[in-house]
C-alpha positions as CSV (number, residue, x, y, z in Angstrom):
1,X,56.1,-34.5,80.4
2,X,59.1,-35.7,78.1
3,X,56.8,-35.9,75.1
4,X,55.1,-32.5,75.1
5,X,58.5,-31.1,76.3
6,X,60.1,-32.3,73.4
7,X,57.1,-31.4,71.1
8,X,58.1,-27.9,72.7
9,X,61.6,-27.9,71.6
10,X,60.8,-29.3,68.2
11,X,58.5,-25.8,67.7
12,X,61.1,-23.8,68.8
13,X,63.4,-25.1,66.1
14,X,60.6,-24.3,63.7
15,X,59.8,-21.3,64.3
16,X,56.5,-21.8,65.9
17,X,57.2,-20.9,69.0
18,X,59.3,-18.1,70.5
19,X,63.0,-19.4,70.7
20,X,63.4,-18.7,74.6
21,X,60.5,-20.3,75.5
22,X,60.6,-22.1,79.0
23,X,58.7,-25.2,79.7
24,X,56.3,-25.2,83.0
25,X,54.0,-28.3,82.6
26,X,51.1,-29.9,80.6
27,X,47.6,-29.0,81.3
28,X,44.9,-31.2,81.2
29,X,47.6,-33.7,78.5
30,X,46.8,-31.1,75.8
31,X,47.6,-27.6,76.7
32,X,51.6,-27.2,77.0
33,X,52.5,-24.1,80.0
34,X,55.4,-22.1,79.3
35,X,56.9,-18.6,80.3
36,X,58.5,-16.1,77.9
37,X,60.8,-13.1,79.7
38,X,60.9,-10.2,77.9
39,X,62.6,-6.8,79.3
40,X,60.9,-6.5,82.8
41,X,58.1,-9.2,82.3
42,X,57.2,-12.7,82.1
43,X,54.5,-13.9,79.8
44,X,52.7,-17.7,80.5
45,X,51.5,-18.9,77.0
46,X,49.2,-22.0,77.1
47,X,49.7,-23.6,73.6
48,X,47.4,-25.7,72.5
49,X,49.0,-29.6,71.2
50,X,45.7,-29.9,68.9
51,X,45.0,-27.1,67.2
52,X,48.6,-25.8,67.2
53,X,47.2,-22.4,68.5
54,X,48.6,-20.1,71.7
55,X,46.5,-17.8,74.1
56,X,47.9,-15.5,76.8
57,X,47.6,-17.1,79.9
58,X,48.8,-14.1,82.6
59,X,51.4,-11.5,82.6
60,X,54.0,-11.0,85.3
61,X,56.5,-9.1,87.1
62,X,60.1,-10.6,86.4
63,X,60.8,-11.3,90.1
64,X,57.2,-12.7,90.9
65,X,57.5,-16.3,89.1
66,X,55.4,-19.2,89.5
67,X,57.0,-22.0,91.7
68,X,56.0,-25.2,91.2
69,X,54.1,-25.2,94.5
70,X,52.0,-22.3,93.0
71,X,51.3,-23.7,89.3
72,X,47.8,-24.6,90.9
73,X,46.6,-20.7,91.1
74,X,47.3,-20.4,87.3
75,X,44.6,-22.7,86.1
76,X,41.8,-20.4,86.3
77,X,43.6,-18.0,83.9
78,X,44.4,-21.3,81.8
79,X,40.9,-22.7,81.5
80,X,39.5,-18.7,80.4
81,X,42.3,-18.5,78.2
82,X,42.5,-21.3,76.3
83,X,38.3,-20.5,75.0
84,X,40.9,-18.4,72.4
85,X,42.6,-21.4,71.0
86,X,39.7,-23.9,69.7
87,X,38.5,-25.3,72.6
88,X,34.8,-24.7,72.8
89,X,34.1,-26.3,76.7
90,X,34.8,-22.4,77.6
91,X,33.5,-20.0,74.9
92,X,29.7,-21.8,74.9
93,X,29.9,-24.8,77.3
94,X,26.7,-25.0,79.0
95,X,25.6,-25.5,75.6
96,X,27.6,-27.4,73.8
97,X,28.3,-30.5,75.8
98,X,27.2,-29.9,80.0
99,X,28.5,-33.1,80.8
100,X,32.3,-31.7,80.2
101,X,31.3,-29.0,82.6
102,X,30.3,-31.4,85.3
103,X,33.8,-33.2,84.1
104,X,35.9,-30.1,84.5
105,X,33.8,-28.7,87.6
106,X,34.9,-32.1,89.9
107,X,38.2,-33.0,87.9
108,X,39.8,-29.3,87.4
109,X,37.9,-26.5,89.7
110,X,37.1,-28.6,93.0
111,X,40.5,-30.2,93.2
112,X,42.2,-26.9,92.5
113,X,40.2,-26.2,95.9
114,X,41.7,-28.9,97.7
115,X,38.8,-31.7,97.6
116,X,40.0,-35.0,96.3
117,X,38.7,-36.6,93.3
118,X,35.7,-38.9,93.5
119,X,34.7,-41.1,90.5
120,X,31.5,-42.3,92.1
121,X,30.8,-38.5,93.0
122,X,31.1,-37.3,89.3
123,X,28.8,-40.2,88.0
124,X,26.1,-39.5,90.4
125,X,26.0,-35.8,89.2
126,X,26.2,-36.9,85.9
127,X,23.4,-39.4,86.2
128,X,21.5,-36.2,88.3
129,X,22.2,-34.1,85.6
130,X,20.6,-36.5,83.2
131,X,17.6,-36.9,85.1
132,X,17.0,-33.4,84.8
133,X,17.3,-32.6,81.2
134,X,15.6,-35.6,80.2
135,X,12.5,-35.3,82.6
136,X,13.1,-38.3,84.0
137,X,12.8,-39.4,88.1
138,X,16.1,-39.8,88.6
139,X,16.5,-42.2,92.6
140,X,20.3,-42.0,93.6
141,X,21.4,-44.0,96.4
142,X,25.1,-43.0,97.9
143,X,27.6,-44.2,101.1
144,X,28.7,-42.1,103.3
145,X,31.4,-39.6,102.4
146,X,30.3,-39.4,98.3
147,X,29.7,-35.8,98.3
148,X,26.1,-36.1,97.2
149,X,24.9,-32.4,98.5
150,X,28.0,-31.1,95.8
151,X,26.9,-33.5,93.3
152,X,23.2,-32.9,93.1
153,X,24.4,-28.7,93.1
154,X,26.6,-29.6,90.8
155,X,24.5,-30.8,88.3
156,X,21.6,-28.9,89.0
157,X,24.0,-25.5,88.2
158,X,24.9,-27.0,84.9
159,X,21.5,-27.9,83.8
160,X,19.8,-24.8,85.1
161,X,22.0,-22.8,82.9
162,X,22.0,-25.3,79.9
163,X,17.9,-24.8,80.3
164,X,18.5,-21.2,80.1
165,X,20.6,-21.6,76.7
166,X,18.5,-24.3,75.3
167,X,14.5,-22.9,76.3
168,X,15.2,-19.4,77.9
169,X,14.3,-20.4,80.6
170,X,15.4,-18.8,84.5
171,X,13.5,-20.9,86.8
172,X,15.2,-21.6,90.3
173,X,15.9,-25.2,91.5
174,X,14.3,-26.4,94.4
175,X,16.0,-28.1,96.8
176,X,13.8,-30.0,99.9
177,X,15.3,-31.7,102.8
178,X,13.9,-33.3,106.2
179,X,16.1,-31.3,108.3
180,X,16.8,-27.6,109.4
181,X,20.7,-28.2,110.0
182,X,20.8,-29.5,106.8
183,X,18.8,-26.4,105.1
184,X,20.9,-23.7,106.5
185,X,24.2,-25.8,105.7
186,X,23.5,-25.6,102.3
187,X,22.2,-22.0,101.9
188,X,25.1,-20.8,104.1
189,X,27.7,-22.7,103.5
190,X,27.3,-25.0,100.5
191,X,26.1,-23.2,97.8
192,X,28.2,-19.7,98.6
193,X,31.3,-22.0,98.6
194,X,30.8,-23.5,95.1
195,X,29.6,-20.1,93.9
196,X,33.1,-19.2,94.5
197,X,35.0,-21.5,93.4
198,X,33.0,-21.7,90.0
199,X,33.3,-17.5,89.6
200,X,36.9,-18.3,90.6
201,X,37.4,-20.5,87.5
202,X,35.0,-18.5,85.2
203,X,32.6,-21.6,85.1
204,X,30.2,-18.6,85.8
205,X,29.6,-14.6,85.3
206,X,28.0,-14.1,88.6
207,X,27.2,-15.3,92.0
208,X,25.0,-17.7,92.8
209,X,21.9,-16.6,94.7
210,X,19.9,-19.0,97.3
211,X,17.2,-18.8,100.2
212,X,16.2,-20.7,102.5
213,X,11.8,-21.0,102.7
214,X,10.2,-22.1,105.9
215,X,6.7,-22.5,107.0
216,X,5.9,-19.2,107.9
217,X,5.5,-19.9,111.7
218,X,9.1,-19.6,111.6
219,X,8.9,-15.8,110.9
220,X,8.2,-12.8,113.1
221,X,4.5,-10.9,113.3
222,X,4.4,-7.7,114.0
223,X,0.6,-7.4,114.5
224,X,0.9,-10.9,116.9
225,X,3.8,-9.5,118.5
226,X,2.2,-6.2,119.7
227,X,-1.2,-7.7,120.6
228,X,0.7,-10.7,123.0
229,X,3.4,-7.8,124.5
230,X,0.7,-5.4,125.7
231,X,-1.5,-8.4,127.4
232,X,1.4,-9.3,129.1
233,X,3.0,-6.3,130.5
234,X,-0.5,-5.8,132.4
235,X,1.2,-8.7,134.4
236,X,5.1,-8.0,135.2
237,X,6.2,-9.8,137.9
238,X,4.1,-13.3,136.4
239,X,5.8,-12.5,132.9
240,X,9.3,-10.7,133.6
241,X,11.2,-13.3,131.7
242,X,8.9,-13.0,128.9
243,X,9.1,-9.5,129.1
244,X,12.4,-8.9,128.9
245,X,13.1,-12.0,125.4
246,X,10.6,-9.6,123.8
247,X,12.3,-6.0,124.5
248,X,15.1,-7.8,122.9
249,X,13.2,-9.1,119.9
250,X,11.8,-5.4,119.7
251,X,15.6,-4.2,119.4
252,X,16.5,-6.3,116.7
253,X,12.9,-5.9,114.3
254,X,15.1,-6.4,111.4
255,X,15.4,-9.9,112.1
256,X,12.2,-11.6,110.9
257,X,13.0,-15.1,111.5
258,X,12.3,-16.6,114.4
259,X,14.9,-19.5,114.7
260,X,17.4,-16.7,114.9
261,X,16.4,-16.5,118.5
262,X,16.8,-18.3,121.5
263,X,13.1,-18.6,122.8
264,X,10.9,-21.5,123.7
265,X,8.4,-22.9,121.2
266,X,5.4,-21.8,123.1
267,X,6.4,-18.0,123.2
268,X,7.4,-18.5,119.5
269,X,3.4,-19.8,118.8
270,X,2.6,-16.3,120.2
271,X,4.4,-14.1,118.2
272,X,5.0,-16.1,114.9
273,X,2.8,-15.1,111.7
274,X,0.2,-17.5,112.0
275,X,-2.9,-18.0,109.7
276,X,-3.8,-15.9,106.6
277,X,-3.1,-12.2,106.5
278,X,-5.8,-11.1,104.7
279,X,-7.4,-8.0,106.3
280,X,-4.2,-7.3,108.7
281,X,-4.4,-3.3,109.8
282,X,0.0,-4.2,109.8
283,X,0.2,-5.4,106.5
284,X,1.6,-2.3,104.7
285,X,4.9,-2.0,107.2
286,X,4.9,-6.0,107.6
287,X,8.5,-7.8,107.0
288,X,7.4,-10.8,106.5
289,X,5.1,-9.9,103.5
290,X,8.0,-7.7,101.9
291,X,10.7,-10.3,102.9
292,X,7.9,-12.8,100.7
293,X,7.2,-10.4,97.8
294,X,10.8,-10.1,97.5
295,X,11.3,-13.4,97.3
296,X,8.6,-13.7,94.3
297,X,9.8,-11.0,92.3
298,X,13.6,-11.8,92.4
299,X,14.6,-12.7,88.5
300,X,17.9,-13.9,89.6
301,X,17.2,-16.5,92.0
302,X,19.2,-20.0,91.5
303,X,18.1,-21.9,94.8
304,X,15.0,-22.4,96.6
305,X,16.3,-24.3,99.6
306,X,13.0,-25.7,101.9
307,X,11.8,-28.7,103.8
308,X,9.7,-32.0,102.7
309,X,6.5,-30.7,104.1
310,X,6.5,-27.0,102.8
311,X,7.2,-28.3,99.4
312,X,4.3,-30.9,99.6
313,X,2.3,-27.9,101.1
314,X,2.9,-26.2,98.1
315,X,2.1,-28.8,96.0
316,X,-1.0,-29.4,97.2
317,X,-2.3,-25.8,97.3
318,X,-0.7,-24.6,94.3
319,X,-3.9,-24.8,92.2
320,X,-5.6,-22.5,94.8
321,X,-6.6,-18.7,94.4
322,X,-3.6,-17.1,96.7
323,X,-0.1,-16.3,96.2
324,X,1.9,-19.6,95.7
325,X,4.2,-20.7,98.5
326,X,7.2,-21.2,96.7
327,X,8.0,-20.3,93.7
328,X,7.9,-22.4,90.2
329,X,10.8,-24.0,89.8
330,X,13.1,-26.5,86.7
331,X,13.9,-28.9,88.6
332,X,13.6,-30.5,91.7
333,X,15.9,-32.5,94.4
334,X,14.8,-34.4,97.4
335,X,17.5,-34.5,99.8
336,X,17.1,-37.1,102.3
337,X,14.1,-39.1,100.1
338,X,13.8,-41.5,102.8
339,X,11.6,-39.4,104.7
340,X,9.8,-38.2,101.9
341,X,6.6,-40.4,102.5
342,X,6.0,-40.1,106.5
343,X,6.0,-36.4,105.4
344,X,3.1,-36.3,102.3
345,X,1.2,-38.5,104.9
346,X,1.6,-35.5,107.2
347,X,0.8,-32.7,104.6
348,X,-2.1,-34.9,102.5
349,X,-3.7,-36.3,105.8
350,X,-5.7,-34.0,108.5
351,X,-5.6,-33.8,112.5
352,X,-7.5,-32.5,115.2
353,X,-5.7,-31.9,118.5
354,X,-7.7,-32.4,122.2
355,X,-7.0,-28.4,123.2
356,X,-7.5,-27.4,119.3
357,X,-11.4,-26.9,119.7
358,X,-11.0,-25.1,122.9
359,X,-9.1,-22.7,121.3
360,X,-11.4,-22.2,118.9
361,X,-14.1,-21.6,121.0
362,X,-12.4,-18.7,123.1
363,X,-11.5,-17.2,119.7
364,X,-15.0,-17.3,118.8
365,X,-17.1,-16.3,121.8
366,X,-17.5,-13.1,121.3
367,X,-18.1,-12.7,117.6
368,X,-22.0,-13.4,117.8
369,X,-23.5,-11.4,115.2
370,X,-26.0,-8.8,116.2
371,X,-28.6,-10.3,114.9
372,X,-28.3,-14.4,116.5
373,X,-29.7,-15.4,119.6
374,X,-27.4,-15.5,122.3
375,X,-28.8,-18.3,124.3
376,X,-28.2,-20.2,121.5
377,X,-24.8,-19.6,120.9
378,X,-23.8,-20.1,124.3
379,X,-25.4,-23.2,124.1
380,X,-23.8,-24.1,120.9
381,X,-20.3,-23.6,122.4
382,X,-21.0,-25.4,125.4
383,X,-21.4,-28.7,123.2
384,X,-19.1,-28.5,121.5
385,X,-16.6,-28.0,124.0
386,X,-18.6,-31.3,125.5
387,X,-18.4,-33.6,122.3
388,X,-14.5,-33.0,122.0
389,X,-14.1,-33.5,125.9
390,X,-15.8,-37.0,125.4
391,X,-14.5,-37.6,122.4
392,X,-10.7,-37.6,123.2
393,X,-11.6,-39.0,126.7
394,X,-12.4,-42.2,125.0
395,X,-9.4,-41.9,122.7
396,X,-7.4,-41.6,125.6
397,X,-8.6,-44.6,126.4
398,X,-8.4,-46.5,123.8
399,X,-4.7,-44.6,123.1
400,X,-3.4,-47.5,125.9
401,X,-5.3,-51.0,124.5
402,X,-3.6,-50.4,121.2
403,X,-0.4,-51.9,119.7
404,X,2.4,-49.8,119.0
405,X,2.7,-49.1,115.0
406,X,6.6,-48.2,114.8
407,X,6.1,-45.3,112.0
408,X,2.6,-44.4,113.4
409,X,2.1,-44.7,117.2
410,X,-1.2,-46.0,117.7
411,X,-3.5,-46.8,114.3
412,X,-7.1,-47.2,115.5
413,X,-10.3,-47.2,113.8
414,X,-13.0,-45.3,114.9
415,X,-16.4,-46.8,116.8
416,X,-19.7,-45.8,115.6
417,X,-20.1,-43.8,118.7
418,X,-17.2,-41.6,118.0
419,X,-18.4,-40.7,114.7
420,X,-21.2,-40.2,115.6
421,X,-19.3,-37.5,118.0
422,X,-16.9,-36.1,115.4
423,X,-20.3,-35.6,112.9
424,X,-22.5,-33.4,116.0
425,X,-19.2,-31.4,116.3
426,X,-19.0,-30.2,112.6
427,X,-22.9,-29.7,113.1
428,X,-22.2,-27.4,115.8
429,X,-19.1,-25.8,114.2
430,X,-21.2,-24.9,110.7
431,X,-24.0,-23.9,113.3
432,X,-21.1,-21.7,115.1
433,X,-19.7,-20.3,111.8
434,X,-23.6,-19.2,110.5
435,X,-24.1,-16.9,113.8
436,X,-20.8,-15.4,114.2
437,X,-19.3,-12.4,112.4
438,X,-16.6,-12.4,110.3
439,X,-13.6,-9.4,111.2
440,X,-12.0,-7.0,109.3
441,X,-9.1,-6.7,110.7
442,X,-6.7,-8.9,112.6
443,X,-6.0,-12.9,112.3
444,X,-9.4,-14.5,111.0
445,X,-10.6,-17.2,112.9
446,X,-12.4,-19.8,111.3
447,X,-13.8,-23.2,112.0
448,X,-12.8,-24.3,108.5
449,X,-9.9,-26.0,109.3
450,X,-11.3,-28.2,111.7
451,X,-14.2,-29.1,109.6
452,X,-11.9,-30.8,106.9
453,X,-9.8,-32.7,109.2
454,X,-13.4,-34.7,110.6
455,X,-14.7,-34.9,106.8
456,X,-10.9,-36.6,106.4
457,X,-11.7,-38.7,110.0
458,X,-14.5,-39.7,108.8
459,X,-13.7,-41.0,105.6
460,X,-14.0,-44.7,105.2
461,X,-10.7,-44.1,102.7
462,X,-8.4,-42.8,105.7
463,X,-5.8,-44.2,108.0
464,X,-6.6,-43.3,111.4
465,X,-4.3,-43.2,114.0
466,X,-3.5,-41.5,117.7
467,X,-0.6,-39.5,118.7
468,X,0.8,-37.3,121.4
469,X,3.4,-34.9,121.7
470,X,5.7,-33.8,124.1
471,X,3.4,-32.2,126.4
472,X,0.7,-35.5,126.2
473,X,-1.4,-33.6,124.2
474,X,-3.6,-36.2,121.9
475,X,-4.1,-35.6,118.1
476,X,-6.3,-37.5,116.3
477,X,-5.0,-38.1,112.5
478,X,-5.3,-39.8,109.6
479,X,-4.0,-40.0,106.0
480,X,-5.4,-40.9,103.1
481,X,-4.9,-44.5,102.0
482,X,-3.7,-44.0,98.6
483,X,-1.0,-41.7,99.4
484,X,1.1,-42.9,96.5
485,X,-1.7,-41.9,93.7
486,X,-1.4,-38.6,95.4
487,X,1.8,-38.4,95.5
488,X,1.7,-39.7,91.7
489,X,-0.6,-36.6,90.6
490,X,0.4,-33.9,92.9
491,X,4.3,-34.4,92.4
């Protein structure tokens, strides 16, 4: 303070500055803060020690001074000011050197906010940052308490917009996590808080935009919705809870998602959007479908917030001939990496549940075509209702002479007898799938599913194991072996 004070009064003598200039403080050990009164008004001049030049800084009323408790709320108009007097961070700084943003974001703009300053926070979004721009796989490790969630935003702000300077390019950044909590914290509070605080200090022009993508049996169908609340009102007294969840749903239609709600997980399964919607007689007035061609035609987005397995879903499917599940995007960050694997084991490998042919069958039962032989048909469903019953009866069985596996609860491998089951199965399914007919309206249903998870099953290259839920329902799954060359092309 006494150096740049006196450099102060040294101008004044000279000439260069006014002569009743009043010294406030030093910004940043290079700007010097002062306050000229003049008839009814107070101007703050930030002058510049370097280039010798002054810029405006905020005009005021005579009686509504700064105090020295209050210096903190003139920095924004500092740091938009000073672009006037040769410092180039704020006329073009995405550009010119990002990493001073990062620098000015967690030394300048997040203190000013009250947050304390972190040195290992700013070198992890530094080294983020980095691993961005230069295409590199960038594996950060913090303790608890870093601020990594403000770091990796941080730095994927800065090179999201040095991107757009650099290539023209305005691609959102995707951000995957393992958990929901985590999801909505940073769509509804993390992001809107920085956006702020960045607009705040003119770090930005506008608002940062963000939304959060889930699997889309966290959304609301209309067409299911309908279908399941006439069944049910046939039966009011057996359903009058049920009943009465839905009439509130039905109030509150605008509301597509699902986890908004406080309903069990079974009557979500009935009313969630739920296999492709090709062919649905709701599609033109369906939210969900305008909530997701919304979503694919917004040019503004910044943040694609979603969870480890939708992202790997989308990975893996994105070469198909449908709409993409999320959108292309510059750069991605995996939140809690840790999990990362147990979920592309999930999203890579296949499983077949004990009640999932069942329900297949009852969705099929009544599609015969015309022209195929009834007996048949029946017959055709009979065994395969059979082959599953005795095929997860011996799992079962074999689910209790296993060893525990602590990430997967029971790795088996199959007999010859129970491949020999799982192969008469997708027999009978692609005998099934040749005699029925196909709808043109509604929810498709298809045996197509099941037939890849026993290919997978059966495949000498998979990792077979047993699990149950909740409910001790058994799932037979498996993974492929070389999940990490997957991983390796598909990511």
């Amino acid at each position: 303070m006494t150096a740049t004070f006196a450099l102060l009064e040294d101008w004044k003598y000279s000439g260069k500055v006014h002569k009743d200039a009043t010294y406030d403080f030093t910004f940043e050990d290079r700007y010097i803060i002062y306050h000229i009164t003049l008839r009814n008004k107070v101007d703050y001049i930030a002058l510049d020690i370097i280039t010798g030049l002054s810029s405006s800084v905020i005009t005021k009323r005579k009686g509504e001074l700064y105090t020295e408790a209050s210096f903190r709320k003139l920095i924004p108009h500092i740091l938009y000011s000073v672009k006037y007097t040769g410092d180039k961070r704020y006329l073009n700084r995405f550009a010119d050197d990002p990493l001073k943003v990062i620098d000015s974001i967690f030394r300048v703009v997040l203190p000013g906010n009250g947050y304390s300053i972190r040195e290992e926070q700013i070198d992890l979004s530094k080294k983020m940052y980095i691993g961005f721009t230069e295409k590199q796989a960038a594996l950060c490790e913090a303790e608890v308490g870093t601020g990594k969630t403000l770091s990796y935003l941080v730095a994927a702000i800065v090179a999201k917009h040095h991107n757009g300077i650099k290539y023209g390019q305005n691609l959102p950044v995707t951000v995957t996590t393992s958990s929901i909590e985590l999801q909505k914290a940073i769509v509804e509070r993390e992001i809107p808080n920085l956006s702020k605080m960045l607009l705040d200090y003119y770090i930005i022009e506008k608002p940062l935009t963000a939304v959060l993508r889930k699997g889309k049996e966290h959304y609301f169908c209309r067409y299911r919705f309908e279908d399941f609340f006439k069944n049910i009102k046939k039966y009011p007294e057996k359903y009058k809870t049920e009943i009465e969840i839905l009439k509130q749903i039905e109030k509150t239609c605008g509301c597509i998602d699902l986890d908004k709600y406080r309903i069990s997980g079974t009557l979500k399964s009935r009313i969630c959007v739920k296999g492709s919607c090709a062919g649905c007689r709701r599609m033109k007035d369906c939210a969900y479908s305008d909530f997701c061609s919304k979503m694919y035609s917004c040019s503004e987005l910044d943040f694609q917030v979603t969870n480890h397995n939708m992202y790997l879903m989308a990975q893996k499917t994105k070469a198909e001939d449908h709409l993409p599940l999320l959108r292309e995007s510059c750069f991605v960050v995996v939140d809690e990496a840790h999990k990362f694997k147990e979920a592309a084991e999930d999203t890579f490998g296949e499983k077949i549940g004990e009640k999932d042919i069942e329900k297949y069958v009852n969705g099929v039962k009544f599609l015969r075509s015309p022209v195929s032989d009834r007996i048949k048909y029946r017959e055709s469903l009979e065994k395969l209702l059979k082959e599953n019953t005795e095929l997860f009866k011996s799992l079962r069985k074999l689910r209790h002479d296993n060893d525990i596996d602590e990430d997967r609860e029971s790795i088996i491998k199959l007999s010859a007898i129970q491949t020999g089951r799982l192969k008469r199965m997708m027999q009978l399914i692609e005998k099934i799938e040749d005699m029925k007919i196909n709808r043109s309206y509604g929810i498709p249903v298809t045996g197509m599913l099941l037939k890849n998870a026993i290919t997978a099953l059966n495949k000498g290259s998979s990792i077979v194991w047993l699990d149950t839920d909740e409910n001790g329902i058994l799932s037979l799954c498996c993974t492929p072996k070389d999940i990490n060359n997957i991983l390796r092309e598909k990511v």
